[in-house]
N, C-alpha and C positions, 0 to 999 in steps of 0.2 A: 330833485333826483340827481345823483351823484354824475358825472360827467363821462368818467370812466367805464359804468357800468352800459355802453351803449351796444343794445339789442332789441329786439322787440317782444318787452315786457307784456305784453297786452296777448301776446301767443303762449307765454312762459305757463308749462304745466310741472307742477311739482307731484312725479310720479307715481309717490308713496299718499299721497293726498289728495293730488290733482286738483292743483288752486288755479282756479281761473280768476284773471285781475278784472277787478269790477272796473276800478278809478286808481288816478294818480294825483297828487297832490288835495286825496281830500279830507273835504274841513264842514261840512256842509253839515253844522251842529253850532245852535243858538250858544251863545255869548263865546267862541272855539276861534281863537286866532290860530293857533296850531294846526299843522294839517298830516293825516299821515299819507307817506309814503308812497304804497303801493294800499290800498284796498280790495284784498280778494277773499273768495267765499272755497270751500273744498264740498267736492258728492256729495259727502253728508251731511251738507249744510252747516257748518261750523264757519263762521269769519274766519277772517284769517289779517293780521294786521302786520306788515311786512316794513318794516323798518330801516334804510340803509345809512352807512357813513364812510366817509370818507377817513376817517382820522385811524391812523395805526391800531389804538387799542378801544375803540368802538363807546368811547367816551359815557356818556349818562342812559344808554340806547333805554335799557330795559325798563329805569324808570319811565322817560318817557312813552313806550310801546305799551306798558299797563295805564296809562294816562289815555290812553289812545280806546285801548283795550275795552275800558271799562264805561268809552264813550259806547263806542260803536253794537255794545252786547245790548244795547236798549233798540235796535235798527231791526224793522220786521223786511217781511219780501218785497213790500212795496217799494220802502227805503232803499233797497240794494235794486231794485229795478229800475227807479228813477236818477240814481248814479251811473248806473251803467246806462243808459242813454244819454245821460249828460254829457260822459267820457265819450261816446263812440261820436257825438256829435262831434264835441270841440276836437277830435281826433280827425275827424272828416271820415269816418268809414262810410263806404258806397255798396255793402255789400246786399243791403234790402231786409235785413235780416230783423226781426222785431225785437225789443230790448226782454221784454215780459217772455218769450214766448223763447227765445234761445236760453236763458236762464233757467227756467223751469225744463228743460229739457237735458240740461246738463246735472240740473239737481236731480233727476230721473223721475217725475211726477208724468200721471195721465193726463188729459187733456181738461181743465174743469177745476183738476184739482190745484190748490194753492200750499207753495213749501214750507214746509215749518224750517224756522231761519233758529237755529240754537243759539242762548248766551253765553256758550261754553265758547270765548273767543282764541283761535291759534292765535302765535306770536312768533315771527320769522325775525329772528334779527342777522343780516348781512353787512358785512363789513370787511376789508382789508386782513383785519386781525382782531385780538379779542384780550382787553386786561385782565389780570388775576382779578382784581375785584367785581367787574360785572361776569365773568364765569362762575366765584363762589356765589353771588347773587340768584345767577338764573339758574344753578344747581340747586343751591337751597328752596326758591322758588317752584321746583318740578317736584318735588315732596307733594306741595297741596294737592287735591281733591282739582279735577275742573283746570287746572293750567297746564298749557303746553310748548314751550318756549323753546324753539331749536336756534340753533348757531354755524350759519353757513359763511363757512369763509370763501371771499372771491379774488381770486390773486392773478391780474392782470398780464400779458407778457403781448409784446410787439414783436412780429414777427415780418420783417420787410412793409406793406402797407396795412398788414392784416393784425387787428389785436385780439389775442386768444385767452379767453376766461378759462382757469382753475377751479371747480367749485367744490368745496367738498363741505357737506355737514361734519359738525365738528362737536357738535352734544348737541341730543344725545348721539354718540357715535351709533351709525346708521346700524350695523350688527348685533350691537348690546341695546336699542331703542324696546322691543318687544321685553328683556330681560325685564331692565329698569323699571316699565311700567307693574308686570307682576308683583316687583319687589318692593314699590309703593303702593301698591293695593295691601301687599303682605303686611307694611309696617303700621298705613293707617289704621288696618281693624286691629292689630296690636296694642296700637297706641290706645284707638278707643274703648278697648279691651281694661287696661291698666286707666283710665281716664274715670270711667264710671266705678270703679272697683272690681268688675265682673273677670272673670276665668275663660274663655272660651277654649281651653285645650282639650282635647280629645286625645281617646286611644284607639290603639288596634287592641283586642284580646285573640291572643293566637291562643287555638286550643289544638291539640296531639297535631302541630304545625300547620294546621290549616289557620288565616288569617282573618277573622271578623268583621266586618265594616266598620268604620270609627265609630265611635260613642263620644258621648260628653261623658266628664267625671264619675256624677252619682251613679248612671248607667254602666259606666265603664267596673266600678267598684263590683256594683250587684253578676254584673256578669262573668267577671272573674272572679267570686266567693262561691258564686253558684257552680261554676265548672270545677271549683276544687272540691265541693260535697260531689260532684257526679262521679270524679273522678275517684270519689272513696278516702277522701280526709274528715277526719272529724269534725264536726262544728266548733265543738270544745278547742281542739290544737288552733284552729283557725281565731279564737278570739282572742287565746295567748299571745297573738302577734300583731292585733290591733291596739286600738285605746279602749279599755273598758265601757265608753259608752257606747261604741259603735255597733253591740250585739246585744240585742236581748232575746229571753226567754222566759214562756210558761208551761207547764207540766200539761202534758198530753198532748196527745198529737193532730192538729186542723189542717187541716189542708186548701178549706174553702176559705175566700179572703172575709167574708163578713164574719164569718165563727171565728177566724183568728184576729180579727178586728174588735170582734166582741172581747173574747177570755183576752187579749191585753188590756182591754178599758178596763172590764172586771177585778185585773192585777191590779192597774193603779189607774184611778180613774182621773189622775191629772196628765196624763201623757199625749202628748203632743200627736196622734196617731198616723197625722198626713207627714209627719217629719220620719217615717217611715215603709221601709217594704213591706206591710202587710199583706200587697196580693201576692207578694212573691216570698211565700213562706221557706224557710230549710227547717228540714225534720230529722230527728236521730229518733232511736230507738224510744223512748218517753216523753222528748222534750220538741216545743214548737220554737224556731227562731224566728227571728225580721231584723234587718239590716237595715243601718240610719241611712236617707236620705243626705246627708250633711254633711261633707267631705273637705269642701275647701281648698285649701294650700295641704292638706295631709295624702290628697287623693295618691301624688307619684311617689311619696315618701313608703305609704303603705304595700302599695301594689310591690315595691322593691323587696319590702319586707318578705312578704308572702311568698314572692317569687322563690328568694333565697331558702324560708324554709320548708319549701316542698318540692327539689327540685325536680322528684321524679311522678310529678303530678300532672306533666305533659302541658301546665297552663302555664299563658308567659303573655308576653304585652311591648310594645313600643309605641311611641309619641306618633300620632300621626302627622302628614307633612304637613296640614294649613287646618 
């Protein structure tokens, strides 16, 4: 433990988490010369692997704390109970207090019950200061799923006998912490969005300015064609403004989904019929429509179209936020 940092660690509650220290200096894992730092656990039960140094720019911290990290996520409640008496021993505390029994108390369990210890492990790394390269590291590293990795600077100052700590978390900045995470939720389903091939964008369809709940694409489509037949546009002008296969029709008018399920087999009896709105028929004066299921990358290109030529159809649309 660094020399500098003298307080009593073992009381240290991290507010936003509230990490109570199990152990110091441990290592207490088959074939592990290595030891970490501080070992503590937070309320909801998450490790917490707490890393200090000495050196100006906080040297190789991070790899080592994922080395640490990825011991310690294999440790059930027993393991963290059995540390924490080891520490309060070699500590000499006199307080009478049971190892099992003040833990499970701080993790907020009834009496009987045993805490589920998560492999989701935090990562505190403290130090003096912080170089460009483990910053772009542990930034890039808070992207993933499951890691958490803050950076508290401690900046020491002596004041006649008395030495007085500076602390401040430094990423993620304590204010922007809540943002960031959203905005990594935001990009992973993105990313896995784009990963598998899949679209997950949604609309709003405003109709005469009242705002819809979002839809996904094909939904979004059928809903917007449909409020512009309500609204008294033709089917006919409406097809002029898609792709020719996005509309069909057969003569006469059905309104039930199996009778117009039927007279389109009867049209062509190779058609695809579940790649279509059959139960959601549009009717004109002789003829029966159904709108393709099958949208794609065309879904916001068309919706634009539409929009533009009908403006006074009162139907309209924007991207919903997530």
């Amino acid at each position: 433990m660094s020399r500098w940092l003298e307080f009593p660690v073992d009381q240290y509650l991290d507010q936003r988490h509230r990490n109570w220290v199990i152990a110091e200096e441990f290592g207490e894992w088959e074939d592990a010369r290595r030891r970490v730092d501080l070992l503590a656990i937070d309320a909801t039960g998450h490790p917490t692997v707490i890393e200090l140094k000495r050196t100006e720019d906080g040297g190789h911290m991070e790899l080592q704390a994922l080395r640490y990290a990825a011991m310690v996520s294999s440790m059930d409640f027993d393991d963290f109970v059995a540390a924490s008496a080891d520490y309060r021993t070699r500590r000499e505390f006199n307080d009478g207090l049971d190892a099992r029994a003040q833990l499970a108390a701080f993790l907020g369990c009834a009496d009987g019950d045993e805490p589920v210890i998560s492999s989701e492990v935090r990562i505190i790394l403290v130090s003096a200061n912080f170089g460009r390269e483990l910053m772009t590291a542990v930034l890039w590293l808070n992207r993933f799923e499951g890691l958490d990795i803050r950076c508290v600077q401690l900046i020491p100052y002596r004041v006649g006998e008395r030495v007085l700590i500076d602390v401040r978390q430094i990423v993620p900045l304590p204010e922007a912490s809540d943002y960031q995470v959203r905005v990594r939720r935001k990009e992973r389903q993105r990313e896995r969005a784009h990963a598998d091939g899949r679209d997950f964008t949604r609309y709003h369809i405003i109709v005469g300015g009242r705002e819809l709940p979002a839809l996904n694409k094909r939904n979004a489509m059928r809903q917007f064609v449909t409020s512009l037949v309500e609204s008294g546009v033709a089917v006919g002008a409406i097809k002029e403004q898609l792709h020719q296969r996005c509309l069909r029709s057969v003569d006469g008018r059905f309104e039930d989904a199996a009778a117009v399920k039927a007279a389109f087999l009867a049209a062509d009896p190779k058609i695809d019929i579940d790649r279509w709105y059959y139960d959601h028929p549009l009717l004109d004066a002789h003829r029966t429509w159904i709108l393709t299921r099958m949208w794609g990358s065309d879904t916001e290109p068309s919706l634009a179209r539409l929009s533009e030529a009908f403006p006074d159809a009162g139907v309209g649309y924007r991207r919903a936020d997530s």
